[in-house]
C-alpha positions as CSV (number, residue, x, y, z in Angstrom):
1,X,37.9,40.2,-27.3
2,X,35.9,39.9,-24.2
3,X,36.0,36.8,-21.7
4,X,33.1,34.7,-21.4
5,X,31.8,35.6,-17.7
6,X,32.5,32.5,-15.2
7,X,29.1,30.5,-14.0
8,X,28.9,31.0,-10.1
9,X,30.5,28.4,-8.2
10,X,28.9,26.6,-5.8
11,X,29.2,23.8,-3.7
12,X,27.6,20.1,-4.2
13,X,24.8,19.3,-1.8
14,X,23.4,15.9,-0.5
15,X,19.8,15.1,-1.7
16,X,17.9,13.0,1.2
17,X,16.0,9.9,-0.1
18,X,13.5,7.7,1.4
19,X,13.7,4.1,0.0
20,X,14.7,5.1,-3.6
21,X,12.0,8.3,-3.8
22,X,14.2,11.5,-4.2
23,X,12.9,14.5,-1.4
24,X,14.1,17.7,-2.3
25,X,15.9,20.0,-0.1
26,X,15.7,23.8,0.6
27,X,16.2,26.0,-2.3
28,X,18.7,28.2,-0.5
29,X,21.0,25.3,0.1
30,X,21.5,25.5,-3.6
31,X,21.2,28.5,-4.8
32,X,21.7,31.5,-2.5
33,X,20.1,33.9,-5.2
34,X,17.0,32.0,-4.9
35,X,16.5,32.8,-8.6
36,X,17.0,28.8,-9.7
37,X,14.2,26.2,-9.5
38,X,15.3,22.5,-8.2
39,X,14.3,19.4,-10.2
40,X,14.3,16.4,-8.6
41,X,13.1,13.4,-10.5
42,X,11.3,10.4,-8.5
43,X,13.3,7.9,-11.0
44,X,16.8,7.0,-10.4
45,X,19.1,5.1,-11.8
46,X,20.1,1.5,-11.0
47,X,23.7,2.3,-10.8
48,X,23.4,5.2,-8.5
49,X,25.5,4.7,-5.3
50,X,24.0,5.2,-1.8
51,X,27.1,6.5,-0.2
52,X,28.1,9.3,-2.9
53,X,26.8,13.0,-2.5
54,X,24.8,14.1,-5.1
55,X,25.6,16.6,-7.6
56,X,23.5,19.5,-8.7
57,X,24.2,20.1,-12.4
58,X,23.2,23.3,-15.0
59,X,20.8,23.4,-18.0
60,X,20.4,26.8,-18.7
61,X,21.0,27.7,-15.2
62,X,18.5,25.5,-13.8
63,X,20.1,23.6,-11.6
64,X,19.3,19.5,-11.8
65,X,19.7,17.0,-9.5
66,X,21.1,13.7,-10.9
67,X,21.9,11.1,-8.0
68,X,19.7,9.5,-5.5
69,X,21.0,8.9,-1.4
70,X,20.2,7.0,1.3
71,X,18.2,9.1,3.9
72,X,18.6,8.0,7.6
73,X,16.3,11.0,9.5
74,X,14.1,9.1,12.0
75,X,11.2,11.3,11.2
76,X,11.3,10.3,7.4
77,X,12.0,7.4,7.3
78,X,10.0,5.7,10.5
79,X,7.5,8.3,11.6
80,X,5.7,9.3,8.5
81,X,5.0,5.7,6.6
82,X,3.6,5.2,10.2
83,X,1.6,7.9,10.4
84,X,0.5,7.8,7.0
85,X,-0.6,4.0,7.6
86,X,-2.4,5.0,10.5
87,X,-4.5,7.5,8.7
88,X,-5.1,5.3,5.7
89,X,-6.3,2.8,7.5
90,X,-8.3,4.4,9.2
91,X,-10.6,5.6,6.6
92,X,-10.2,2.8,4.2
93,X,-11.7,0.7,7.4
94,X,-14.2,3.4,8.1
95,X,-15.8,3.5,4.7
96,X,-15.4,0.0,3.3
97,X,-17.5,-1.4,6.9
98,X,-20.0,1.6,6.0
99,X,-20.8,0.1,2.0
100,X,-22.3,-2.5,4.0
101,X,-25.0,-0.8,4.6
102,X,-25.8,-1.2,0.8
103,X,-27.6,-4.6,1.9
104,X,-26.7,-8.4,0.4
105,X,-27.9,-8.9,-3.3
106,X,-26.2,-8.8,-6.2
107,X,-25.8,-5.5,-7.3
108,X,-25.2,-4.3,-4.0
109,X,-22.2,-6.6,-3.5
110,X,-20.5,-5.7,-7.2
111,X,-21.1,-1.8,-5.8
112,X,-19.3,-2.8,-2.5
113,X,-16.6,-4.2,-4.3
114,X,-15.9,-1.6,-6.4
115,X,-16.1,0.8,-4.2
116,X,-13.6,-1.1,-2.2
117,X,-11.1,-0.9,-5.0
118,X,-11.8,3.0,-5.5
119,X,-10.9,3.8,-2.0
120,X,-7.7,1.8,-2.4
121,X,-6.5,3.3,-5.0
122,X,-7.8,6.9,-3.8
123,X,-5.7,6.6,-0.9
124,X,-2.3,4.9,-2.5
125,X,-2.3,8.0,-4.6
126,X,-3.2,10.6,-1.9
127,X,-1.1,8.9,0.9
128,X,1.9,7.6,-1.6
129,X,4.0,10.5,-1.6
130,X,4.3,10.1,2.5
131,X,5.5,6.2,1.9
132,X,1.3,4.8,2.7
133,X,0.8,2.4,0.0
134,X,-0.1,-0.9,1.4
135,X,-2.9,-0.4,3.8
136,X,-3.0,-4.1,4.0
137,X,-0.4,-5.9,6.8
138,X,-0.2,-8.8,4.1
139,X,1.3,-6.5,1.7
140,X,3.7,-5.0,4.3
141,X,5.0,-7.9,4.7
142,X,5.1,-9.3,1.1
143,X,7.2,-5.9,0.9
144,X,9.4,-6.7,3.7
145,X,10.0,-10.4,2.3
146,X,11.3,-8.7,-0.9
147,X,13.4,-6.2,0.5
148,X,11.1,-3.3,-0.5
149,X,10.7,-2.1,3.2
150,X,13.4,-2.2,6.0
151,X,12.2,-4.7,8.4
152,X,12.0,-2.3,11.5
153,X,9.9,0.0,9.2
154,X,7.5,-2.8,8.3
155,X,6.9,-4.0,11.6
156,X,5.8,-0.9,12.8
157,X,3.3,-0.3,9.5
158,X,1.8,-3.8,10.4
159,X,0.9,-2.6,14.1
160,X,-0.4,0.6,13.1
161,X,-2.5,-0.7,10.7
162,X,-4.0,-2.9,13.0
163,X,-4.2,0.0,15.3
164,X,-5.9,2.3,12.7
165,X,-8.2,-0.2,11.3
166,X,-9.6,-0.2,14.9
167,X,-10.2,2.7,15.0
168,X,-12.0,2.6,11.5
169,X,-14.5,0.2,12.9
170,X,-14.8,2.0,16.7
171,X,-15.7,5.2,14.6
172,X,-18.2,2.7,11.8
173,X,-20.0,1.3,15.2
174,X,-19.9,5.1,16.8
175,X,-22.2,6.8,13.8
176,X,-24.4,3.5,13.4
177,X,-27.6,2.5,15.4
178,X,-27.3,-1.1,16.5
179,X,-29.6,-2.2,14.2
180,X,-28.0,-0.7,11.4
181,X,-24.3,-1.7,12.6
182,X,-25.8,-5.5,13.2
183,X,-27.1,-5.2,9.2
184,X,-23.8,-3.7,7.6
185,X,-21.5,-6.4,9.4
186,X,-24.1,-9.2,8.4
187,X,-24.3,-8.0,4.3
188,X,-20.2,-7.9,4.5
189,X,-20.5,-11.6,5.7
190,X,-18.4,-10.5,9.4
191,X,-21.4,-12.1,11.5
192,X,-22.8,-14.8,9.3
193,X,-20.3,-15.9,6.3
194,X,-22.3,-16.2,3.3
195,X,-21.2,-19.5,2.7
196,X,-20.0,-21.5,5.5
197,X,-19.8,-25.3,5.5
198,X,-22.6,-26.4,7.6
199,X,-23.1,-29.5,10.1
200,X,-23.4,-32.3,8.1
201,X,-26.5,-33.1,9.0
202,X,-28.3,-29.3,7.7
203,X,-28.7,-31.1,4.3
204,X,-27.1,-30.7,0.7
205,X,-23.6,-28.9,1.2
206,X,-22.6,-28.7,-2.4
207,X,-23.1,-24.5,-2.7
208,X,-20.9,-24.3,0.5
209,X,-17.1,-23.5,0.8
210,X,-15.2,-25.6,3.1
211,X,-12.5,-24.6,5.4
212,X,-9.6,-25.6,3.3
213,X,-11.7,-23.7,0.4
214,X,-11.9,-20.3,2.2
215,X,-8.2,-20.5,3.2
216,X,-7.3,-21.7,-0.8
217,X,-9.3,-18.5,-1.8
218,X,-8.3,-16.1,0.7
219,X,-4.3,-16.9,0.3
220,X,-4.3,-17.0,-3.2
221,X,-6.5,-13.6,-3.8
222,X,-4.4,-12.5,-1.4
223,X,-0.9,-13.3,-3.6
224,X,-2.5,-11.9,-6.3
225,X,-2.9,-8.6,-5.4
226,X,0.4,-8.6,-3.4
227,X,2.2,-9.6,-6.5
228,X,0.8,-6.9,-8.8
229,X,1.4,-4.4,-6.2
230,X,5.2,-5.5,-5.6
231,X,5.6,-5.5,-9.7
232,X,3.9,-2.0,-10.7
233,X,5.1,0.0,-7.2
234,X,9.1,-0.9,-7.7
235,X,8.8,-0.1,-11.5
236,X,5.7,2.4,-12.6
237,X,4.3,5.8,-11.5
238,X,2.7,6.0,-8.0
239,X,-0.7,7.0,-9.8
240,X,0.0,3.3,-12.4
241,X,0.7,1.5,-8.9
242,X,-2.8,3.1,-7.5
243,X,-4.9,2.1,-11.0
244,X,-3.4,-1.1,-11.1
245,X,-3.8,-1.9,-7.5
246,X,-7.3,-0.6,-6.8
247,X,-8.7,-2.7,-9.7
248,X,-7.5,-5.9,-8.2
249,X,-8.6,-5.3,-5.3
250,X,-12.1,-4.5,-6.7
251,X,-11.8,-8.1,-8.7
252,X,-11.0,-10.0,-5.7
253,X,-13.2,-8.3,-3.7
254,X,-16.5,-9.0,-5.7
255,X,-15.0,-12.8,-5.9
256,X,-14.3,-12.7,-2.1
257,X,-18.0,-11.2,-1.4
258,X,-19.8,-14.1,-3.7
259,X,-18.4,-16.5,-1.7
260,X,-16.9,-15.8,1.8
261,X,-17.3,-11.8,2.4
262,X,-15.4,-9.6,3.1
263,X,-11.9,-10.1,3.3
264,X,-8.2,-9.5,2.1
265,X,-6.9,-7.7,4.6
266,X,-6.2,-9.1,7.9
267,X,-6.0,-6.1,10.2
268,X,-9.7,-4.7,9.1
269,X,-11.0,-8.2,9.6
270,X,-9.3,-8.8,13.1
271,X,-10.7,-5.2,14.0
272,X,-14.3,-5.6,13.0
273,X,-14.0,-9.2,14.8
274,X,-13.2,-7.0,18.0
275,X,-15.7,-4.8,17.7
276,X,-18.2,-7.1,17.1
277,X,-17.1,-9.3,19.9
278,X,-17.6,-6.2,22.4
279,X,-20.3,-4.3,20.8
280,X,-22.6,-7.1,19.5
281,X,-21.6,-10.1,21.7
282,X,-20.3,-12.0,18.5
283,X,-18.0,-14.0,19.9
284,X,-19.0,-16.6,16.7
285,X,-16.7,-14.5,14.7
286,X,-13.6,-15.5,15.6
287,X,-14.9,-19.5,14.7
288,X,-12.5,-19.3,11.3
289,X,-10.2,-16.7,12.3
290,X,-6.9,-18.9,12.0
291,X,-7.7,-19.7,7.9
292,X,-7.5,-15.8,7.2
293,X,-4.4,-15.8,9.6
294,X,-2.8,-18.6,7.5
295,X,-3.6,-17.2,4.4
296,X,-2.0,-13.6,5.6
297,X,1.2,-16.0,6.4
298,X,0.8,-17.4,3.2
299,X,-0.3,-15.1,0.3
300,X,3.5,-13.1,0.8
301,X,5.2,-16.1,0.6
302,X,4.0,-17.0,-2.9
303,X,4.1,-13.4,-3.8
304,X,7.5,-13.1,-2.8
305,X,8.3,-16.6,-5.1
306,X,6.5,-15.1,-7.9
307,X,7.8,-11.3,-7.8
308,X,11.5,-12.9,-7.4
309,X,11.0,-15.5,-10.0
310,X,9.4,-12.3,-12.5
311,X,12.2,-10.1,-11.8
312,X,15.1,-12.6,-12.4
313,X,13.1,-13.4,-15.9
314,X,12.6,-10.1,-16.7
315,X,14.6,-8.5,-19.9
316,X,17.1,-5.5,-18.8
317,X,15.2,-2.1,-19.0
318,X,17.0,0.3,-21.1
319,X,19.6,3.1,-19.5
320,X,17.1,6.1,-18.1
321,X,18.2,8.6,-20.7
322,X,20.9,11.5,-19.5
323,X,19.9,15.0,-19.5
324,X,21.9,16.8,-22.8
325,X,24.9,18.4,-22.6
326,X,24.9,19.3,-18.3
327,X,27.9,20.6,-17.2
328,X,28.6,19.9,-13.1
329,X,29.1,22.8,-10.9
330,X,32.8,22.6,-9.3
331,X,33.7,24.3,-6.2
């Protein structure tokens, strides 16, 4: 009677993780015949430890990786969401500032603002996989306020996105005439907000926001996106958390652009504020600065309330379903 043959014996390996999103390693850590494919699964589960080495397991001699770890390498973990940010930032400043160029009536404004959400979402999905998903300091630090981010990660994605979106608008006013520039930052209501609250003495005021309305408006579209994007990115597909988040944006953009223009994300408004102050002389800009800075303050607050209050409310998932019949490769 012949002997069943003995599987290859091989030795457990650690599987590097950046805040809960598996990264595979090299093949021939696993298996020195190159011959098996790694699977490594973006899900894990909720009772996974941190501090235990994960264990590569067999399905028909494909090896499986089952447990998620805590991943400490500088480069991962700091550099890339950084650099990703950066990037992001860049364009999504670069070609929202350019859709002003579309002009200031109605259907020009609902294209801007979808277009706005588009680009979101365009880049959560391209840029996701390297940790850029907020592109928005507001949301960074919603993220940070929930524990979503480590702090001394978040504070570095909130400077590069102001950084970046600088760059966006240096690079908008670079391939623009002044004329044109002037007319894209004046449809997007940068230069002249749509609907300011006037001297009292201009006249009938009832079609005009005031200050505390443009703060009230700005802080709570704010929460509202930060909130869906906090619910769908910490318990759906990256490409559900792109969907989902682009299409609020694009809702509370068109709202934002009937009423006080663009806005919703702090660093892209403080950057086009700069440029206009050194390119156009719009020093007028800055005039109501310190309700969107309030509302950036505020909006992750009552995100962070409601994505708290939601998750202690919500019903248990079920178990993630175990692979069938795995058997654990032993030394």
């Amino acid at each position: 009677m012949s002997s069943k043959p003995s599987e290859p014996k091989f030795q457990p390996v650690e599987v590097p993780s950046i805040d809960g999103v598996n990264m595979a390693p090299h093949n021939d850590k696993i298996h020195p015949s190159q011959n098996a494919t790694v699977h490594v699964s973006t899900q894990y589960s909720e009772q996974a430890s941190s501090s235990s080495p994960a264990m590569v397991t067999f399905t028909s001699n494909q090896p499986t990786v089952t447990a998620n770890l805590d991943y400490t390498d500088p480069l991962m973990v700091f550099v890339m969401p950084s650099v990703s940010e950066f990037i992001g930032m860049i364009v999504y400043v670069f070609i929202t500032d350019l859709l002003g160029l579309a002009g200031n009536s109605s259907t020009a404004r609902i294209s801007i603002a979808i277009f706005d959400g588009i680009i979101l979402a365009a880049l959560i999905a391209a840029l996701g996989p390297f940790k850029g998903l907020h592109f928005n300091p507001a949301t960074t630090l919603g993220a940070m306020m929930t524990f979503n981010i480590r702090f001394l990660v978040g504070v570095s994605v909130i400077f590069v996105q102001c950084f970046g979106a600088f760059f966006g608008a240096l690079l908008v006013r670079g391939v623009l005439r002044n004329s044109a520039f002037m007319d894209a930052f004046s449809s997007l209501g940068i230069i002249e907000l749509i609907n300011e609250y006037p001297p009292p003495e201009e006249g009938d005021n009832d079609h005009y926001s005031s200050r505390f309305q443009i703060y009230l408006l700005e802080a709570v579209q704010t929460a509202i996106l930060i909130t869906v994007f906090l619910l769908t990115s910490t318990n759906l597909p990256l490409s559900t958390v792109a969907i989902t988040t682009g299409f609020v944006r694009s809702t509370t953009a068109f709202i934002s652009m009937q009423s006080i223009g663009q806005s919703g994300n702090l660093a892209r408004l403080l950057a086009n504020n700069v440029v206009s102050s050194i390119f156009l002389m719009q020093d007028r800009v800055w005039r109501l600065f310190y309700l969107y800075f309030f509302a950036f303050i505020t909006a992750p607050i009552i995100a962070a309330i409601l994505f708290w209050a939601l998750n202690t409310a919500r019903l248990p998932r079920p178990e993630l379903q175990q692979l069938p019949t795995q058997q654990a490769v032993q030394r």
